[in-house]
Every structure is written in structure tokens, then in C-alpha cells.
C-alpha positions in Angstrom: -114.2 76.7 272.8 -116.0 76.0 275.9 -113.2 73.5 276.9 -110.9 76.6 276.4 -113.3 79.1 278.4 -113.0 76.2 281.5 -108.9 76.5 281.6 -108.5 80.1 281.6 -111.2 80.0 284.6 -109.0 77.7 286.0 -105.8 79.6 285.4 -106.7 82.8 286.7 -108.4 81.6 290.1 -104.7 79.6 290.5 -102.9 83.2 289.9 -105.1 85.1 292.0 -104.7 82.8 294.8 -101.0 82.9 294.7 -100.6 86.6 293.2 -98.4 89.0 295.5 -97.7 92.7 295.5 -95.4 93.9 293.1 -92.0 94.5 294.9 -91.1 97.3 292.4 -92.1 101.0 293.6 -92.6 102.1 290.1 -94.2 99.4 289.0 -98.2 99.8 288.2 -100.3 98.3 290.9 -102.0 95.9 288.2 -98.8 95.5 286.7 -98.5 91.2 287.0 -102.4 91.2 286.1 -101.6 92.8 283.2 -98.8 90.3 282.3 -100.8 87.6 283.5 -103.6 88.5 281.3 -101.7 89.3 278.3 -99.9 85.8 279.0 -103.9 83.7 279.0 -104.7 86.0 275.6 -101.4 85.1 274.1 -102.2 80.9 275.4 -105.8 81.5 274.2 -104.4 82.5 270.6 -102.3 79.6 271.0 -105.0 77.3 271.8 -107.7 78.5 269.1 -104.4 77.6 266.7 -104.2 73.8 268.0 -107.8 73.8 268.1 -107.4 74.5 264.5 -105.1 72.8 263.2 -106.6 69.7 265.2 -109.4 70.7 262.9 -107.6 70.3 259.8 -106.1 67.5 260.9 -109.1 65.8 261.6 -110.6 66.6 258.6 -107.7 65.5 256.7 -108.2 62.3 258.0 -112.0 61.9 257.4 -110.6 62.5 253.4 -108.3 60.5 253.7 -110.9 58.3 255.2 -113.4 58.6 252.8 -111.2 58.3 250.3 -109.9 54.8 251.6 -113.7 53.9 252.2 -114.1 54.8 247.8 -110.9 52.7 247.3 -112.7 50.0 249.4 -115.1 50.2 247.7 -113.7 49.7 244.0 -111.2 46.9 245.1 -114.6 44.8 246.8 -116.4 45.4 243.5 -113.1 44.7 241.5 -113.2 41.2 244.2 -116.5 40.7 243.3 -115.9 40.5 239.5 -113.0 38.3 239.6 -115.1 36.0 241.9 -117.5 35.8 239.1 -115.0 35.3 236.8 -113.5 32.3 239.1 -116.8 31.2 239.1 -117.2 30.9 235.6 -113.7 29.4 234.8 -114.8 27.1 237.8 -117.9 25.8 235.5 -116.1 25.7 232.4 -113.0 23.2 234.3 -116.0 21.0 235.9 -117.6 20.9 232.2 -114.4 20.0 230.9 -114.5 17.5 233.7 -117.2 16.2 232.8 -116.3 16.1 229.0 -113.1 14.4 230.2 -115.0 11.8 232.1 -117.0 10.7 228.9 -113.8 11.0 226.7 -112.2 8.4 229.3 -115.5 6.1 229.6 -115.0 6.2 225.4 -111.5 5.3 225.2 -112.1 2.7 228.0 -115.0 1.1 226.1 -112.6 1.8 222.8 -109.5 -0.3 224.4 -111.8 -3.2 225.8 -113.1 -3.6 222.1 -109.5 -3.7 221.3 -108.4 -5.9 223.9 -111.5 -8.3 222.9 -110.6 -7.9 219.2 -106.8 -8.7 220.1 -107.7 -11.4 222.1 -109.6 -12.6 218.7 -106.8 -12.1 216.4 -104.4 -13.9 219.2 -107.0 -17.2 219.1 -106.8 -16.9 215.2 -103.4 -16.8 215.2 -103.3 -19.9 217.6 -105.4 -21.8 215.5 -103.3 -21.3 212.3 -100.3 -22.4 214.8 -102.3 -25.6 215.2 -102.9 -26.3 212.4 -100.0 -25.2 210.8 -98.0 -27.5 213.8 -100.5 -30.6 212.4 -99.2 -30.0 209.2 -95.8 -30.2 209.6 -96.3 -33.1 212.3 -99.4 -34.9 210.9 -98.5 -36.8 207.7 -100.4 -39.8 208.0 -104.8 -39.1 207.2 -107.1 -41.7 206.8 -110.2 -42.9 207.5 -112.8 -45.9 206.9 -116.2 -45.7 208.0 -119.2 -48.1 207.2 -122.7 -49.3 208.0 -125.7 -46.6 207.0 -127.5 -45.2 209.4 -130.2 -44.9 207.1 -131.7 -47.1 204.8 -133.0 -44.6 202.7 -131.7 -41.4 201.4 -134.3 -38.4 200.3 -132.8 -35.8 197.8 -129.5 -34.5 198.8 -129.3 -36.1 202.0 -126.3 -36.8 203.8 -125.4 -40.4 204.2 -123.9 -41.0 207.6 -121.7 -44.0 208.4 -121.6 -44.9 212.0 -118.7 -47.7 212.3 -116.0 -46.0 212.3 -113.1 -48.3 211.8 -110.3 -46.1 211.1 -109.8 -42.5 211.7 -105.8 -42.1 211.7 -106.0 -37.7 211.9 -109.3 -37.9 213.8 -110.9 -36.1 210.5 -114.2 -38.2 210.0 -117.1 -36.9 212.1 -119.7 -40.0 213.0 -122.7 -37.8 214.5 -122.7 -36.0 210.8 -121.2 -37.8 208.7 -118.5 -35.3 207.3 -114.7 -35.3 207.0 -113.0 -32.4 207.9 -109.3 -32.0 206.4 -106.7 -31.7 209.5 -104.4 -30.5 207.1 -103.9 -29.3 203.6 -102.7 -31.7 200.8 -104.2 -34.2 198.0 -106.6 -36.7 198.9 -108.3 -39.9 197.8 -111.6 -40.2 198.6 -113.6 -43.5 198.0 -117.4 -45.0 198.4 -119.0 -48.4 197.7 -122.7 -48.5 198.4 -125.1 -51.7 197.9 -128.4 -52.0 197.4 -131.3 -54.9 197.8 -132.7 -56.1 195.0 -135.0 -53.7 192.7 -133.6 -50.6 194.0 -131.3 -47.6 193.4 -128.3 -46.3 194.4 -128.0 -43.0 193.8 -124.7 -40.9 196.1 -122.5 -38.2 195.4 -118.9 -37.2 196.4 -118.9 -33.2 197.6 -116.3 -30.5 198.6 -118.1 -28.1 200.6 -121.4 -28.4 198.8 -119.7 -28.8 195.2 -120.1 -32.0 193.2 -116.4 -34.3 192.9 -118.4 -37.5 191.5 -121.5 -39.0 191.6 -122.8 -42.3 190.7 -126.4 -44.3 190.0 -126.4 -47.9 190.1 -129.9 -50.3 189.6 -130.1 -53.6 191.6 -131.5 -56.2 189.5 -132.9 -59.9 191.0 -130.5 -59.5 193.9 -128.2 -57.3 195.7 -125.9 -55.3 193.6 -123.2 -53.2 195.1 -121.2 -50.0 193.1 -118.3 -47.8 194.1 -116.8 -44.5 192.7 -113.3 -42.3 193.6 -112.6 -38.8 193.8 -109.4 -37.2 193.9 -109.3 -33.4 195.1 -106.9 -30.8 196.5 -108.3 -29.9 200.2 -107.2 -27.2 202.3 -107.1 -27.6 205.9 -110.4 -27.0 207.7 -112.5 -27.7 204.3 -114.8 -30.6 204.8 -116.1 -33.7 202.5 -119.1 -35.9 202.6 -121.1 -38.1 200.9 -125.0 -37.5 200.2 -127.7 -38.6 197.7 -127.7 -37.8 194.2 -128.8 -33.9 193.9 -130.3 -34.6 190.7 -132.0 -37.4 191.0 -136.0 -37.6 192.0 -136.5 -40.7 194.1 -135.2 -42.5 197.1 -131.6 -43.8 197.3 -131.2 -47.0 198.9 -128.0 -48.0 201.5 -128.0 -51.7 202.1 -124.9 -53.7 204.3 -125.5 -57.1 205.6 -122.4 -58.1 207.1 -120.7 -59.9 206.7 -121.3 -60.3 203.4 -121.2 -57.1 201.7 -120.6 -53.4 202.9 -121.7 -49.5 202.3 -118.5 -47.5 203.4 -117.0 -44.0 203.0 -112.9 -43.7 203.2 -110.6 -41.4 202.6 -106.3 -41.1 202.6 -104.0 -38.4 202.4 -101.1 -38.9 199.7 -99.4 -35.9 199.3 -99.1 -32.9 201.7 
């Protein structure tokens, strides 16, 4: 209002300082300050109107505002949840992560145990190849091996013989004394074992620990030498050997004195 009071000052010193006279004889001498006047009350109305419609504009747009400001409002807290919920589905995807990770680090550990247990039945399987290929290729076994290496056996000892004269399938073993079948078929299996005078001989023919024959021979006044056979069915890989008699309680006695008489161990492949 005071801003209003300020340009109606302003207006009427500008009309008073260009007013005239009336020119008109019957005009009233205040005639154009009448008009004048009624012309500022008439802009004054018009003012107070823009003044308030200015007002309701204005406080249209503080509702307006305010109600922006509430909308703001809702959306930053609506923001604020999801965030949270981002968050949350943020930890759950890194558990999984995680979860993932040890599932992979299990199935690794899982396919290296497979790999190893592959790599297993692969060597098996090459080894039944070998032998299978040493079948079919080697049909000629034998072996002959004398000379004790010890003089005297205690129970269920294995006799080793440690010239090896023939080994035709590389199946006899010198460090222990055992023959190992290269492949499977029937065999032949032979000892002859001496001993000095007034002692026993007392050996054994075995298949894996079981008994094939056995034999106990008494030297007299000299040297007397004995031999036995066994026949068996071996499968490839199964082993044979010679050791003293399980059942009997003393020493057994090897004797060779060459090249007069022999101890020996042999054995021959005659049918795959």
C-alpha cells in the first residue's frame, strides 16, 4: 500500500505541473481535477486489485510450494526405503557370493579327486594292458635259480636262491626269493634241496601263502639230496616261493657244494 500511496504522490505533482485552464466557459473551474482525481481513485482500485490478485497468486504458489516440499518429502523417504532395500538385496547377492565361492572351492576340490581317481583307474587300466599285451606276446616262462643264501632255515622261512641262471619272463625275484607270474596259465614248479650229513630238509612249495607241496628228507652218514613238484593254475600277478616246512619245529638245512650237487628252485609255463 505504501508503494501505491508513493505513485499517486507522484502522479498528481506530474498533473499539477502540466495542468491548464479549462478552455470550456461552462466548464467547472475544478473540472480536470475532478477527472484527474476520479481517474488516480479509479487506478488506485485498479491497483489494490493487482495487489490482490498478486496476493493470491503468491499464495498459490507458496501451496503449491509446500505441497511440492510434502511430495519431496514422501518420494526422499520412499528413496530412502528402497536404498535400504538395495542394501539388503546387496547383502543377500554378496552372501550368495560367498556361498558360491565355497560351492566352487567344493566342486574344484570334488573334480581334482576325480581327476586323481581317473588318473588311477587310467594306470589300472594300463596295467591290465600290460599285462594283458604280455599275455598274448609272452608265451615262453621259465626260470632256474640255485645256491642258498642261507644255510639254515627257521620255521616258515623263505629260502632265497641267489644264482639266477635262467629267468626267460623276468618272473623270479633274487633279493626275495619269489616268483611272480607275468601272465596267467599252468605251471610247473620244481625244488631239489640237499643236505650234509645228519641233518634235515624240511621246504615247502606255496601260492600266496597256501601250501602246493611240501617235503622232509633225513641225511644219513653223508649228504643226501630230495626234490618235490607242484603243478598249479596261477593268475598273472600271483606269486610263488619256496620256504621251510610250516609245520615242522627245528631248523631246515640247504647245503650245495658245486660242483657236485645243487639246492635249486625252477619253474616253466606249459599252457597259457
Amino acid at each position: 500500500m505504501r508503494a501505491i500511496e508513493c505513485v499517486l504522490v507522484v502522479a498528481c505533482a506530474l498533473l499539477r505541473a502540466h495542468a491548464a485552464e479549462p478552455s470550456c466557459p461552462v466548464c467547472s473551474k475544478y473540472h480536470y481535477e475532478e477527472m484527474l482525481l476520479e481517474r488516480m481513485i479509479r487506478n488506485e482500485i485498479k491497483w489494490e486489485q493487482i495487489v490482490n490478485d498478486m496476493k493470491s497468486i503468491n499464495d498459490k504458489v507458496n501451496s503449491a510450494l509446500d505441497d511440492a516440499s510434502v511430495k519431496i518429502e514422501q518420494m526422499t523417504s520412499r528413496l530412502e526405503k528402497q536404498n535400504q532395500v538395495v542394501d539388503e538385496a546387496s547383502g543377500k547377492i554378496q552372501n550368495l557370493t560367498l556361498g558360491l565361492d565355497k560351492q566352487k572351492g567344493v566342486v574344484y576340490a570334488a573334480s581334482v579327486k576325480i581327476e586323481n581317481l581317473t588318473l588311477g583307474l587310467e594306470k589300472q587300466k594300463l596295467d591290465m594292458d600290460l599285462i594283458t599285451l604280455r599275455s598274448q606276446n609272452l608265451t615262453n616262462v621259465l626260470f632256474f635259480a640255485r645256491t642258498p643264501k642261507d644255510a639254515a632255515l627257521t620255521n616258515n622261512q623263505i629260502a632265497i636262491f641267489n644264482t639266477v641262471v635262467v629267468n626267460t619272463g623276468q618272473g623270479y625275484a633274487r633279493d626275495t626269493g619269489k616268483f611272480t607270474a607275468p601272465v596267467s596259465g599252468i605251471y610247473i614248479f620244481a625244488v631239489q634241496y640237499c643236505s650234509q650229513a645228519n641233518q634235515w630238509g624240511c621246504l615247502e612249495i606255496v601260492k600266496n601263502g597256501t601250501t602246493l607241496q611240501n617235503s622232509v628228507n633225513h641225511a644219513g652218514s653223508n649228504y643226501a639230496c630230495s626234490s618235490m613238484q607242484a603243478f598249479a593254475t596261477v593268475a598273472a600277478g600271483e606269486q610263488i616261493w619256496v620256504r621251510s616246512d610250516n609245520g615242522w619245529t627245528g631248523n631246515c638245512y640247504l647245503s650245495e657244494t658245486n660242483p657236485y650237487y645243487w639246492s635249486s628252485f625252477s619253474g616253466v609255463l606249459i599252457h597259457t
